[in-house]
C-alpha positions as CSV (number, residue, x, y, z in Angstrom):
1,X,-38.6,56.5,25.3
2,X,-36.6,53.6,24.3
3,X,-34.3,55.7,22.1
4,X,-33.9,58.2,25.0
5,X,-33.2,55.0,27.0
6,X,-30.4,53.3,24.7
7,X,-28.7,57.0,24.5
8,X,-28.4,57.2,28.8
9,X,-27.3,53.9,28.6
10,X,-24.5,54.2,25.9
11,X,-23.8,57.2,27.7
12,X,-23.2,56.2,31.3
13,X,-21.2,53.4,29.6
14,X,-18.6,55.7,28.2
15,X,-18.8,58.2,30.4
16,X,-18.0,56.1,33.6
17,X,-16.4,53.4,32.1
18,X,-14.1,55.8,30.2
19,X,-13.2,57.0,33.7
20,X,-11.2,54.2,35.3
21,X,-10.1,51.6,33.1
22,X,-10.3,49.8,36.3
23,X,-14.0,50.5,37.5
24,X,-16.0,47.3,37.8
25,X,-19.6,47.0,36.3
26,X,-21.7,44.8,33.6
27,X,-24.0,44.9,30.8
28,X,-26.8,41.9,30.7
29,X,-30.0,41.2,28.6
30,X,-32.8,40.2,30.7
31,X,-36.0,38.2,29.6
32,X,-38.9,36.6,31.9
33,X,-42.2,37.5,33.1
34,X,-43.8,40.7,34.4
35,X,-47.4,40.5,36.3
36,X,-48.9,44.1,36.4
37,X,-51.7,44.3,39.5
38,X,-54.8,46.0,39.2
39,X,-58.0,45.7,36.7
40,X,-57.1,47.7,34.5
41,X,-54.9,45.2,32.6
42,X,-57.2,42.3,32.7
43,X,-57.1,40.1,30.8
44,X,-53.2,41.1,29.6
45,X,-51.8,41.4,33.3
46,X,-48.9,39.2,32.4
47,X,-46.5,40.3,30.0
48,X,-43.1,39.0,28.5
49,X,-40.2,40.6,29.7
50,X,-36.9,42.1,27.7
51,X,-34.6,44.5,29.3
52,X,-31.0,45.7,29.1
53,X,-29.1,47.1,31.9
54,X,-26.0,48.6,32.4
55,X,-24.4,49.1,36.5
56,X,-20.9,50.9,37.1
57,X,-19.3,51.2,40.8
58,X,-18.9,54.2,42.6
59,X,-14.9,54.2,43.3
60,X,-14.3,52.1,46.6
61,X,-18.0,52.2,47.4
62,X,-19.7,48.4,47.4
63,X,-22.6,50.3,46.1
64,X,-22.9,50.5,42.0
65,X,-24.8,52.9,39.9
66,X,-27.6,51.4,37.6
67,X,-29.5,52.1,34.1
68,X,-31.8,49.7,32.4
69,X,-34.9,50.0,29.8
70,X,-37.4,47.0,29.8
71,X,-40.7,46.1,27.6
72,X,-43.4,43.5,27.9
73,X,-46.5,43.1,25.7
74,X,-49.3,40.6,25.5
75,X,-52.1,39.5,23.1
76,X,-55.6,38.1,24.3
77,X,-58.1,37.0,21.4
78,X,-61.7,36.3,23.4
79,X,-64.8,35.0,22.1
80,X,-67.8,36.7,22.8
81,X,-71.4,35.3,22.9
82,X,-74.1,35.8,20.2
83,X,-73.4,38.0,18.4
84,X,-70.0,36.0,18.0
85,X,-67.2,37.6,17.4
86,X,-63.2,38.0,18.1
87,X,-62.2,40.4,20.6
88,X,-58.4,41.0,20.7
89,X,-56.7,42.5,23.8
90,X,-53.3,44.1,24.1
91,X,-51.1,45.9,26.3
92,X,-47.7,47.0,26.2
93,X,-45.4,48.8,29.0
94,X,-42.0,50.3,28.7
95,X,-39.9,50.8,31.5
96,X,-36.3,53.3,32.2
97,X,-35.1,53.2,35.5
98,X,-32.0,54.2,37.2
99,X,-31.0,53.2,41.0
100,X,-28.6,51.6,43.3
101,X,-27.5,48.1,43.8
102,X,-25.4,46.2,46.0
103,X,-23.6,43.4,45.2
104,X,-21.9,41.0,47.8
105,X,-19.0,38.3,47.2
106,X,-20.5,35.2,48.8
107,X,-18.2,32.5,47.2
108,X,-15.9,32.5,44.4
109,X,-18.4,32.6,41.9
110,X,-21.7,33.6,43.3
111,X,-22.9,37.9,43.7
112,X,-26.1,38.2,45.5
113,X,-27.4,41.7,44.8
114,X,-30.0,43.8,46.3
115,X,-31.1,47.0,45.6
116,X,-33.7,50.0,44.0
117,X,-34.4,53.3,42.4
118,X,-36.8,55.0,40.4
119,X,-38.9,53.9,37.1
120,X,-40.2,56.5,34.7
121,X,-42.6,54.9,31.7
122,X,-45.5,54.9,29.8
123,X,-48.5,51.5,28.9
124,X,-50.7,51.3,26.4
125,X,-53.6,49.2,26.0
126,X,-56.2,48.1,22.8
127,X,-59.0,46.6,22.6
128,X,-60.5,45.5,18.9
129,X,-63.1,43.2,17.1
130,X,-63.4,41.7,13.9
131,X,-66.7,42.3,13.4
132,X,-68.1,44.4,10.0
133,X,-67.9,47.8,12.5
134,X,-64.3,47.1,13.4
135,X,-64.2,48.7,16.3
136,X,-61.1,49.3,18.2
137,X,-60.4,51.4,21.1
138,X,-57.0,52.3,22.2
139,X,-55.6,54.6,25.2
140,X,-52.1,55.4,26.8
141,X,-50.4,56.5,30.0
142,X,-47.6,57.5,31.6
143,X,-46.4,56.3,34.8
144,X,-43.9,56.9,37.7
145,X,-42.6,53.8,40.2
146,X,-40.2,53.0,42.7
147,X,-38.7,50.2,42.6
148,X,-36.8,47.3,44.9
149,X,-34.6,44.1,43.2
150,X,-33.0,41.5,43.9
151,X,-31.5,38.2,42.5
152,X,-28.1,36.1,42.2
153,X,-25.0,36.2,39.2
154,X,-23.0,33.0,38.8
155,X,-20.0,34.1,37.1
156,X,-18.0,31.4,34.6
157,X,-15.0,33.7,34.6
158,X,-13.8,36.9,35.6
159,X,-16.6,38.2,32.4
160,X,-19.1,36.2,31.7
161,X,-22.6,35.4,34.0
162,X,-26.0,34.4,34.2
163,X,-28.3,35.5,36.7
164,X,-32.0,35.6,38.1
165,X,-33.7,38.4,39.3
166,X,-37.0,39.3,41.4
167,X,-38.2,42.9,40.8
168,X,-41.5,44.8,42.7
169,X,-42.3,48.1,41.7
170,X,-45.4,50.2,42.9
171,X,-46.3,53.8,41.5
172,X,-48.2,56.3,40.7
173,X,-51.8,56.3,39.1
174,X,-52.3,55.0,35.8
175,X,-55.9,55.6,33.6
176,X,-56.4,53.6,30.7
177,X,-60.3,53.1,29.2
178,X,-61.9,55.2,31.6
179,X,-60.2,52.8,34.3
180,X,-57.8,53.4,37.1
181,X,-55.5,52.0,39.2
182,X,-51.0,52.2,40.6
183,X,-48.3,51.5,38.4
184,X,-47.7,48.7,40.7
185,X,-46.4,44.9,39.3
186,X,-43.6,42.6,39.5
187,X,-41.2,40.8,37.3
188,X,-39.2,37.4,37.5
189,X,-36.6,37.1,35.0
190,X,-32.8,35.3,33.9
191,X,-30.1,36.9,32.8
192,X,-26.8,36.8,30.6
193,X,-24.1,39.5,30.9
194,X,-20.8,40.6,30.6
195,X,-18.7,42.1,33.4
196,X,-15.4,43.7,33.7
């Protein structure tokens, strides 16, 4: 999925940027946090968050056209009681969505932004010991969400900004070790981009 991911992206980028020398749009890497509800990813619910994203406008429209891929992971280790031993938890998620934002002069420097789309990706999560069995147990879904953002870029110049973003998704129903919940879960994350 990633590689799928960094093709769309590179491709939107020539494609729509090739278009109008003049269109307006940005590339930023994003890193933070991303909580993921439900059981099924305790104890490994909170994740750290990288992403890429890529928005180009839409001619005259205020609206702009959005691509981004995203991964978190986590590691748990847990001790059990007697017989004592290491259990070590994991779980991964990886994320390409494509939507619509807005984005809104409200000073000189500062772009509120608001906006949403869909979310296509898949989550894995392992469970194993370090006992003399060494058991591990590993299972893998994939997931559909929509999704609704928003945040703030504070640009230094006509190129170069920073940003923070809040993100909720919900989804579709995700089964990993025989449990179950949504592909629901919510991000908080800063940014650093480049616009033109």
């Amino acid at each position: 999925m990633r590689r799928w991911g960094a093709i769309l992206i590179v491709g939107l980028t020539a494609a729509l940027g090739g278009a109008s020398a003049r269109a307006e749009g940005h590339v930023r890497l994003l890193g933070g946090l991303r909580e993921l509800a439900g059981g099924v990813w305790d104890p490994v619910e909170e994740q750290g968050l990288q992403g890429i994203e890529a928005a180009f406008s839409l001619g005259s429209s205020p609206w702009r056209l959005t691509a981004g891929l995203s991964r978190s992971e986590d590691k748990k280790h847990t001790l059990t009681p007697a017989p004592v031993f290491t259990v070590t938890f994991e779980g991964k998620s990886s994320e390409l969505s494509v939507g619509l934002a807005r984005l809104w002069r409200a000073a000189a420097r500062l772009r509120p932004y608001a906006g949403g789309g869909l979310s296509l990706g898949t989550a894995s999560f392992t469970a194993s010991d370090n006992d003399f069995a060494g058991g591990r147990i590993e299972d893998r879904d994939q997931f559909a969400a929509l999704y609704g953002a928003g945040g703030l870029l504070w640009f230094f110049d006509d190129h170069l900004h920073v940003g923070a973003e809040l993100r909720l998704s919900g989804g579709s129903r995700i089964g990993l070790l025989e449990g179950g919940g949504r592909a629901n879960g919510s991000s908080a994350a800063l940014s650093v981009g480049w616009g033109w």
